[in-house]
Phi, psi and omega in degrees: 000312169303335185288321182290339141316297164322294199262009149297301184283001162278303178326296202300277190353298201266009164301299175315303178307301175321290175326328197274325204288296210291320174319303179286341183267328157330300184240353205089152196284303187310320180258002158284144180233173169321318180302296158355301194280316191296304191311272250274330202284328187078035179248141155288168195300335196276350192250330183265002141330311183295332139251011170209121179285324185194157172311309167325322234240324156313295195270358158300306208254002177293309194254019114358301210283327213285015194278341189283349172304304172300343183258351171295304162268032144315301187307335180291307209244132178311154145335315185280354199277314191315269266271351182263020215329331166262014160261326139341266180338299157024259182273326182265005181263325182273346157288329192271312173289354170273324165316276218300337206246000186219341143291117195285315155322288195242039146276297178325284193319277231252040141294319201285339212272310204264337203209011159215359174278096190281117172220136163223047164245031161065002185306299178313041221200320187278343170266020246210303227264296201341298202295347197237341209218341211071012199207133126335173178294311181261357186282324202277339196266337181285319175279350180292333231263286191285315184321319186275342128297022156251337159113049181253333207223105188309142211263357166281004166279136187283110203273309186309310174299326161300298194302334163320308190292323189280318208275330166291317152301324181288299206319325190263341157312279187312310181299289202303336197299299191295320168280324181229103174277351203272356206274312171214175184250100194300276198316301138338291186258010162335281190332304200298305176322285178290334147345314173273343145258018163255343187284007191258012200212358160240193182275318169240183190271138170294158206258108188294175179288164165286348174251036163267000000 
């Protein structure tokens, strides 16, 4: 009978958490309300009390859930490909934009991340490459790290600077896409895309994958 509890109030949890994702990509974080996430979730306000304090403590565990986008494209891209470090890179800017444009889910995160989440303490800033890429700040600066010691990456880039520039470009790849999807085909032209913007920071052209 406790297991059966357990894993009902495990069931209700991520019932919210779903509910909070489509509510917030929907109307915005700001104009959703708890009452909002309960309805929709089919719960009373008293069982998502029971697990939720505020809309904050919900969207802590929205990108928490969001670590499975990196174990998702691992899974996407071979093994033998590490070994390539700026064809890795790649692969992993264009699995992840095809993920964003043919996935509803982590279509859903990031309407809420890039075009409904109103922040002005910069919280979204330290998260913002993880949630697009699956990668941190310092996981994307160790292959850039190895691209210039594979000789892919002129060895006088500044990477904290690179990366500032990649994470504004994907951002705005993504943003112009999610307000006008009808404009291009995010999933279609992904290669092309990243293609055109690793060629402005390498030495050499990335090698496309074999199954482009």
């Amino acid at each position: 009978m406790a297991r059966k509890k357990k894993s009902d109030a495990l069931k209700t949890r991520q019932q919210l958490i779903d509910a909070a994702i489509a509510q917030f990509a929907a109307h915005g974080v700001a104009k959703t309300t708890l009452g909002d996430i309960a309805e929709a979730a089919h719960v009373t306000r008293g069982a998502l009390y029971w697990h939720f304090d505020s809309k904050e403590q919900i969207f802590e565990e929205i990108w928490k859930q969001q670590s499975a986008l990196q174990q998702i494209i691992q899974q996407r891209i071979p093994r033998a490909i590490k070994k390539e470090p700026l064809r890795y890179l790649r692969d992993v800017f264009i699995t992840a934009l095809r993920l964003i444009s043919l996935d509803p889910y982590h279509r859903s995160l990031m309407e809420i991340l890039c075009c409904k989440y109103e922040c002005s303490n910069g919280v979204l800033d330290t998260v913002e490459m993880q949630a697009m890429l699956g990668m941190d700040d310092e996981a994307l600066a160790y292959w850039l790290r190895r691209c210039i010691q594979h000789g892919d990456i002129s060895a006088q880039t500044d990477i904290s600077v690179l990366i500032i520039i990649l994470r504004g470009a994907l951002s705005g790849i993504i943003r112009n896409w999610l307000m006008h999807p009808e404009r291009f085909d995010l999933a279609a032209q992904a290669p092309t895309l990243v293609d055109n913007l690793w060629q402005m920071f390498t030495v050499t052209r990335p090698v496309a994958a074999a199954h482009e």
